[in-house]
N, C-alpha and C positions, 0 to 999 in steps of 0.2 A: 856360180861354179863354172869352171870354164869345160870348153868343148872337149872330150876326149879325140886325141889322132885320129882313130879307129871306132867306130861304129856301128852294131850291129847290119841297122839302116844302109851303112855304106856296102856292107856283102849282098843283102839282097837285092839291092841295087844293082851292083853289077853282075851280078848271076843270078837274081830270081827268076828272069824271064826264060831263062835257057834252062834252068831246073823246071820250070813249068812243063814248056815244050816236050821235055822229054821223059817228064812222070805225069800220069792222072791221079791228080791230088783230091784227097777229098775236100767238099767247102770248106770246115773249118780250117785246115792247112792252108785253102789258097786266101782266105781273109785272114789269116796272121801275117802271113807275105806280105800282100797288099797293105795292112794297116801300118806294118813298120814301116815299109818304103816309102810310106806317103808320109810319115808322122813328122808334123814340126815340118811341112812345106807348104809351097801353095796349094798344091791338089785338095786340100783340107781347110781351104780359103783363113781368112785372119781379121787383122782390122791394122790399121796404120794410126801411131800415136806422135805426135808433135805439144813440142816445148810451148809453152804458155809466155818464156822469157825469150829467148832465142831462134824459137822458130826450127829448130832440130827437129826431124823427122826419123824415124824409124820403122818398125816392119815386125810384129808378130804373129806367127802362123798358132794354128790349134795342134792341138795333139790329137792322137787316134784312143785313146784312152781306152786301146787293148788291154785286157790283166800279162799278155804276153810281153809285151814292148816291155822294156828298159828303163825308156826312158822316164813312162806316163808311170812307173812305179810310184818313185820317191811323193808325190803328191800324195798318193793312193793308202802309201805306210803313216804319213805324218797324221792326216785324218785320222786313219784306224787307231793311230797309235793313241790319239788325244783322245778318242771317243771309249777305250778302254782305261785310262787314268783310274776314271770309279772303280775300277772292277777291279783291284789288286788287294791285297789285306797284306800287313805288316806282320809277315813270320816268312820260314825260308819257304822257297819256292823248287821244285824241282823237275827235271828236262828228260824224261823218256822216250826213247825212241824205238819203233816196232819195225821191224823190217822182215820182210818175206825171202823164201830160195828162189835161188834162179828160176827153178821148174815153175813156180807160181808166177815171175814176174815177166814169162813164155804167153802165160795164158793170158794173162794182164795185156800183154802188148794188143792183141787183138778182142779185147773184153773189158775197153778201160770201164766204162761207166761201169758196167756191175762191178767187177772185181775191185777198183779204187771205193767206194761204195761199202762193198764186203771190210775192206783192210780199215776205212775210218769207223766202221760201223763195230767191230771186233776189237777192236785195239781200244775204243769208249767202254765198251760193254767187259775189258779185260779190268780194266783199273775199277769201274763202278763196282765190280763183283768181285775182288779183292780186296777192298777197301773198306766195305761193309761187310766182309765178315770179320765175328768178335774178335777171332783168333790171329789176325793181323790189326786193323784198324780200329776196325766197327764206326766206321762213320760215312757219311755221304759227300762226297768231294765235289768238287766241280772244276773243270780244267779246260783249254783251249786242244784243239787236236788242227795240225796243221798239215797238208798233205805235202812230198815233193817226191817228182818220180825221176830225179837226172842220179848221177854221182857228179864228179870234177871233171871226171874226160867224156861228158855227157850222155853215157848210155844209158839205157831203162834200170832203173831203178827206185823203184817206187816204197817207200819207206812215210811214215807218219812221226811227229813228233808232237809232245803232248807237254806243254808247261802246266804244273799241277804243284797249286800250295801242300803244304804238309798238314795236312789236318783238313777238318771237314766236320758238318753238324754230328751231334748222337742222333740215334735212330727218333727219339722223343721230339729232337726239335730243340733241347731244354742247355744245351752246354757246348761248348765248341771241345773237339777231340783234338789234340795236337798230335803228329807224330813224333819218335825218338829223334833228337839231335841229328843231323847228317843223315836219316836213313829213314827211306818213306816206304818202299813196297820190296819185296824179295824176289829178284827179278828170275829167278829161274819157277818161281811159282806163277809167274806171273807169263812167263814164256809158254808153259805150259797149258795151261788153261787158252791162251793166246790163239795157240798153236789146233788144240781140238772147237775151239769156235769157230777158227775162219774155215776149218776142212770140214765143219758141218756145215755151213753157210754157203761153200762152193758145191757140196756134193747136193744139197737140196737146189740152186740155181742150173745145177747142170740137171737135176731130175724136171726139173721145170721149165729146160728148155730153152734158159736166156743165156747162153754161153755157143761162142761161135768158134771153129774150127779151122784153121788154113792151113797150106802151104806143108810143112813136116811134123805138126802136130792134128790133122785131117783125121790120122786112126783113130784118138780120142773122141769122135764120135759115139763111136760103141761104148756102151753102159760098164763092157768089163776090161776095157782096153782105157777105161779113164780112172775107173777103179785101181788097176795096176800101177797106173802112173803116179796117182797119192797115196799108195802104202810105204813107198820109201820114206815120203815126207811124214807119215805118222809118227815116223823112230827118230829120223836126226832132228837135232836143237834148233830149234829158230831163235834168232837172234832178238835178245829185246837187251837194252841196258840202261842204265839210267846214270848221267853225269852230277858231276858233283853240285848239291843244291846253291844256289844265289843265294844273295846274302839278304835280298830282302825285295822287297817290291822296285826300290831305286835300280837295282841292276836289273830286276825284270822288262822293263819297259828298252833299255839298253838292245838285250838280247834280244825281244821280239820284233822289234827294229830292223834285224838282220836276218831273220827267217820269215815273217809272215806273209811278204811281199816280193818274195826272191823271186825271179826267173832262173830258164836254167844256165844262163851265163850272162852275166856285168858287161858294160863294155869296157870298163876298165881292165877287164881280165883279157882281151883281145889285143894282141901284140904286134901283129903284120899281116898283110893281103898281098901277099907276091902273087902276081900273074894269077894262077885260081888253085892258091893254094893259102889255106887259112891258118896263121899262129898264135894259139891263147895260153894263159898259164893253167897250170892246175896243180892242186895238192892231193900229194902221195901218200894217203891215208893208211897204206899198208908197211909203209917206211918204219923202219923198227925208231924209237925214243920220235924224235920231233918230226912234225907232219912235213915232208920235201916239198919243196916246190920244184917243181917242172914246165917244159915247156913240151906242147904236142902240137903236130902236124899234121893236118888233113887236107885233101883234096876237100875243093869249095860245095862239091854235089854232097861230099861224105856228111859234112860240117851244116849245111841244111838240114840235112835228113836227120841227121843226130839233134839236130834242135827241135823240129819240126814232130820225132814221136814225144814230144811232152807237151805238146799240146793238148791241153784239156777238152775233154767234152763237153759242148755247149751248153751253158747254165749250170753247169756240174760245180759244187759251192767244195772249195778245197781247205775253208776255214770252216771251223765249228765249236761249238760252246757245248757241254757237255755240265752233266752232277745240277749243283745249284746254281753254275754258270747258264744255263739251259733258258733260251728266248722267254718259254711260258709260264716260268717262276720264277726268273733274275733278279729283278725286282724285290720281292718279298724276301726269298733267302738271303740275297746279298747284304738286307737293311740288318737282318737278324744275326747276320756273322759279323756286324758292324755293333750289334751291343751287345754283343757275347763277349769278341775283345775287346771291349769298352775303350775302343781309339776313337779322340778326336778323328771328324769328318777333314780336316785339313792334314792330318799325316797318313791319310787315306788317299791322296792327289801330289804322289812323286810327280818330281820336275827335271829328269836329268839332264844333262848338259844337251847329250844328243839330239832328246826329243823339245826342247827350247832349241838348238840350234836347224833342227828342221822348218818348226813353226816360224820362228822367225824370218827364215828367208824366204816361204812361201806370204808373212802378213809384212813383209818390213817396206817400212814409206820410203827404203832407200829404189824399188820398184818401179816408184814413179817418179823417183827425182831426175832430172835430166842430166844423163852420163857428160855430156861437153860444157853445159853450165855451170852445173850443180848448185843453179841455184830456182830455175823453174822447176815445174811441175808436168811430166807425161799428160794428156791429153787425149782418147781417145778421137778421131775424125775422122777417119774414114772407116768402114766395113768391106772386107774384102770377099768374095763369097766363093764358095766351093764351087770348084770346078766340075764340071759333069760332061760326062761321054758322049759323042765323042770328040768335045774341047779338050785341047791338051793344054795342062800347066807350065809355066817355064820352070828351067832345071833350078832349083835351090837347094841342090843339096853341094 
């Protein structure tokens, strides 16, 4: 795949050190800096591989194998994506998305851990307890919950999204439930319930003290001045909705492709570095009929900063398996939803174009063929080793 123009890498590069200087960043912000600027250089040492026929040399460096970086994504999804194949069952699948108000995602900015925490832990526990009662479902599901906190023009907005087959065990264990054609939960029921989870869940975190106060929201300290602040949110609608379902496990894997391993911006979507001014595209999801694309313009400090608050907190797991998908009975449930719908184990293991077209060019022998020959063979010979402070690396980018 060839080099995009534009490259994340290439901004922090020339502006990360003078954003440095003139913010005190917390660790984790100043090690997502550092790992892209370095990634795919020498700073991150390599090894040096030569033709077996011709004697051609070349030069590959490591990557920083940040979950932030861009680049070290695409490696990161094809894995995931192959080590889930098992895990899909042949009925429609469906994509719900939970999304919090502004005023929550206030407190969020300075409260990721608990609050992102709250919103995956509410938004599992919304679908589990509608799912299983008789009067919609009545069955036990299992589904992925995937976190992302950007929008398109990168500001906070932390929102979860849930791919979730239609159907799920009976309560016995004894027959797989399927949901109606096209229509899996009632999403305003499901908003609701949603909606009184996560405001008991923030009101007992703030009784217990693990919710922190800055800057214009300081006064919610007080018990009844934080009070105040979530009675508005008890009355209006939280957004939850849910798109139209896949057609089947083949496009499932497609889809998850494109969300599981997203950052908050591609470098493909980066369009120009004028002087220190950043231009990317982005869709205009509020555009009435088809989503717009636009282009937006920031100063290169603004364009940090806006990438930099979606940075996660350290060890904070933004993926999760939920229902009978769940690590400590995957296994068991999973074999039993397998002869429930009495499918062959082989149309249990979609192959879509995508996810072959990943795999392969992360296992393809064309890797080691040698690019001026084409007819030797790559070679490992040298190792190249990381550079360490205060050695400086030469420029490769």
């Amino acid at each position: 795949m060839p080099r995009p123009a534009l490259e994340l890498a290439d901004i922090f590069r020339r502006h990360g050190p003078a954003y440095r200087r003139a913010h005190q960043l917390p660790r984790p912000h100043l090690r997502v800096l550092r790992a892209i600027e370095v990634c795919r250089t020498a700073a991150l040492g390599g090894h040096v591989e030569q033709c077996d026929h011709c004697s051609h040399t070349r030069i590959a460096y490591n990557s920083c194998r940040n979950r932030h970086c861009p680049k070290c994504q695409n490696t990161a999804r094809a894995r995931w994506l192959e080590s889930r194949k098992a895990e899909l069952l042949p009925c429609e699948y469906f994509h719900v998305v939970f999304t919090v108000p502004q005023e929550i995602a206030r407190l969020a900015y300075y409260n990721q851990r608990e609050v992102y925490a709250i919103l995956l832990r509410t938004a599992a526990a919304t679908l589990l307890t509608i799912a299983g009662d008789p009067k919609h479902l009545g069955a036990e599901i299992g589904f992925f919950t995937i976190l992302h906190t950007w929008g398109q023009n990168l500001l906070h907005h932390p929102h979860v999204h849930c791919v979730v087959p239609g159907g799920g065990l009976s309560p016995d264990h004894s027959r797989w439930i399927a949901c109606r054609p096209g229509f899996f939960l009632p999403v305003r029921v499901l908003s609701r319930l949603f909606r009184r989870l996560f405001l008991e869940a923030l009101q007992a975190a703030f009784a217990s003290g693990k919710l922190q106060f800055f800057g214009a929201l300081e006064t919610l300290r007080n018990a009844a001045a934080f009070t105040a602040y979530l009675q508005p949110l008890r009355q209006c609608e939280w957004v939850v909705y849910a798109k139209p379902p896949f057609g089947g496990p083949q496009q499932v894997l497609q889809y998850l492709g494109r969300y599981t391993h997203r950052v908050a911006i591609s470098n493909p979507r980066l369009l120009a570095l004028d002087h220190d001014t950043v231009t990317f595209q982005w869709k205009d999801y509020r555009a009435h009929g088809k989503h717009k694309s636009r282009r937006m313009s920031l100063a290169a400090d603004e364009f940090i900063r806006r990438f930099l608050i979606h940075t996660l907190p350290e060890g904070f797991q933004r993926i999760r398996h939920c229902g009978f998908l769940a690590n400590r009975h995957r296994k068991q449930r999973f074999e039993l939803c397998r002869q429930l719908l009495a499918t062959p184990a082989s149309q249990l293991l979609p192959q879509t174009a995508q996810c072959l077209a990943v795999l392969a060019a992360l296992t393809s022998p064309q890797l080691t063929l040698c690019p001026r020959c084409g007819i030797g063979e790559m070679l490992r010979v040298q190792i190249l080793p990381v550079y360490r402070w205060p050695a400086q690396p030469p420029d490769t980018s």
